[in-house]
N, C-alpha and C positions, 0 to 999 in steps of 0.2 A: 667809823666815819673818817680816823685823820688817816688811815691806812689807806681808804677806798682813794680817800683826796692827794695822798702821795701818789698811789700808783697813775694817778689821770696827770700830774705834774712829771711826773718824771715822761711819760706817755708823751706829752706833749712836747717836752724840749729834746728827745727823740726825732719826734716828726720835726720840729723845727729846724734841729742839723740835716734831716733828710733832705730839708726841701731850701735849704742855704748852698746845702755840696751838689743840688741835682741842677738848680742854677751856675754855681762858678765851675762846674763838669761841663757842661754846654757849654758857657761860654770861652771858658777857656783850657779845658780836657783835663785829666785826670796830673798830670805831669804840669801844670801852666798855675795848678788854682793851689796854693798855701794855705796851711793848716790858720795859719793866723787868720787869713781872709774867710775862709768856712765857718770859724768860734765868730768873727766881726759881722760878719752876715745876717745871722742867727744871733747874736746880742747875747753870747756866753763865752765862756771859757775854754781855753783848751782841755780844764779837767773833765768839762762835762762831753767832750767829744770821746776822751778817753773812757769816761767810764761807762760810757753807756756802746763804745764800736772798739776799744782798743788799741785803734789807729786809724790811719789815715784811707789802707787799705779796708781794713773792716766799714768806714762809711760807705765805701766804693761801693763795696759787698751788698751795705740796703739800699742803697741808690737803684743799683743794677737790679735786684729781685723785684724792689716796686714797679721800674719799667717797664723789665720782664714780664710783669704780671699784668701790664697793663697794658702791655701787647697781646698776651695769650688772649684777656678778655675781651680786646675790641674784638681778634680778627675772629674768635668765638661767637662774639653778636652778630660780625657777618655771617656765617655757618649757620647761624637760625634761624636767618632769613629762611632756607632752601628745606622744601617740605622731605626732603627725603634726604637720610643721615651720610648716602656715601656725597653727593653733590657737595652735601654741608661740609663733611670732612675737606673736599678739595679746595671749597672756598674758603675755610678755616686758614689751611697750608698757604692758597697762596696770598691770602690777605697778608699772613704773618712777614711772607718772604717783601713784598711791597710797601710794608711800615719801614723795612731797612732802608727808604727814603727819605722818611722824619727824619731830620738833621739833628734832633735831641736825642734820638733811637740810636741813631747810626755812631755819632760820638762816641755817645757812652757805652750801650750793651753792646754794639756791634764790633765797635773799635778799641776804645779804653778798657772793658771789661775782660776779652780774649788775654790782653796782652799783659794785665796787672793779675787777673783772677784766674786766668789757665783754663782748662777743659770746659766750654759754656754746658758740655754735656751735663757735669756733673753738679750745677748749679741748682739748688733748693729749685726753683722756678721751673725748668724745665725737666724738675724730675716730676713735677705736678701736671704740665703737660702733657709728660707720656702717661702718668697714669687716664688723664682723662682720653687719650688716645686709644689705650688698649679700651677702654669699657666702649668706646665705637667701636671702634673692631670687631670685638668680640659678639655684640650685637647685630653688626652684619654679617660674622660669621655664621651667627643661628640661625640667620634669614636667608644662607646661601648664597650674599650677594659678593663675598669675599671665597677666595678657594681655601681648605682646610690648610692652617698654616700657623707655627705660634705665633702668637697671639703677642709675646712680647716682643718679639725678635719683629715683627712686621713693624710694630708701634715703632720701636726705637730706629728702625731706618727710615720710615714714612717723616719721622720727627726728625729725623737725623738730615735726611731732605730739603726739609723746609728751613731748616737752622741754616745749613751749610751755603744753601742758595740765597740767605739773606745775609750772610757774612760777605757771600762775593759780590752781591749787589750794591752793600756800604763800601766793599773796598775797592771799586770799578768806576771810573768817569766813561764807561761808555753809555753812550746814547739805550741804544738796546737791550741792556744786557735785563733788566726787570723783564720785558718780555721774553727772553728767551728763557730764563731761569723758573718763571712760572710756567708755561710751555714746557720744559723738561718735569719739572716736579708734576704735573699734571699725567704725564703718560709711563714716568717711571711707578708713580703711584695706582695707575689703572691696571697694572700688571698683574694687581692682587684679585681683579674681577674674576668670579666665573665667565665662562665662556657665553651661559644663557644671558649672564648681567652687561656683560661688554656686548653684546649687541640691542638691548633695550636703552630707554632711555636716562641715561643717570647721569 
């Protein structure tokens, strides 16, 4: 029982620096908000920032994957809206690319995240993505609705897509540029239709 009750303690002031640093990251980016002001936030210490992320960069690190993950799952709940899985997929993509307008998104995962944590590719978060991307794929592949093509190699540029045109959407003050970047992700991703499926309705 006092094991069970540590780990829910320890659990807890975890989530507590999470949701101290995902606050002073918004409001004042990853460079603006001090280690002091994250521990005073959150009503702990710097030990316990340390020992539970390392540093300062390591909060960044859960900050970003929470986001991350909770951008995959909104623009995922838009995708299930639409009764047929390629539709879903495109609304999935470019839901994802149109959250890079949240001003908490775009900060942190979009902006702060690139530039402290390097490759967004290679981030726990969107490596869960591309897997949930390949198992659509792969099931429109069985159905024919995809042309015969690996399977990961599609996932990771269809993903790679949507990433890349949400990065330029946070880092652009043009008016248009969300429509034009969903619009391209849209038709660079319809490429992978069969010929019988791009003329039906999906």
């Amino acid at each position: 029982m006092a094991r069970r009750r540590r780990a829910e303690m320890l659990e807890e002031t975890r989530a507590r620096l999470i949701d101290a640093a995902r606050a002073a990251f918004a409001e004042k980016g990853y460079a603006g908000a001090s280690m002091d002001e994250l521990t005073a936030r959150a009503g702990l210490t710097r030990g316990a920032l340390y020992h539970h992320f390392g540093d300062k960069r390591g909060l960044l690190a859960a900050v970003v994957d929470r986001l991350d993950s909770e951008m995959a799952a909104r623009a995922h709940e838009i995708g299930q809206r639409h009764t047929n899985a390629w539709e879903g997929l495109l609304a999935e993509g470019g839901a994802y690319i149109e959250l890079a307008r949240d001003p908490e998104i775009q900060r942190i995962v979009l902006l702060d995240g690139p530039a402290v944590l390097g490759d967004p590719s290679q981030w726990p978060s969107q490596n869960r993505c591309l897997l949930a991307t390949m198992t659509t794929l792969e099931t429109l592949s069985r159905e024919g609705v995809v042309k015969p093509v690996d399977v990961e190699a599609a996932a990771r540029l269809v993903n790679g897509a949507a990433l890349n045109a949400a990065l330029w959407v946070a880092a652009s003050d043009d008016a248009d540029v969300l429509e034009r970047a969903t619009d391209a992700f849209r038709q660079l991703a319809s490429g992978l239709l069969t010929r019988d499926s791009s003329t039906t309705e999906y």
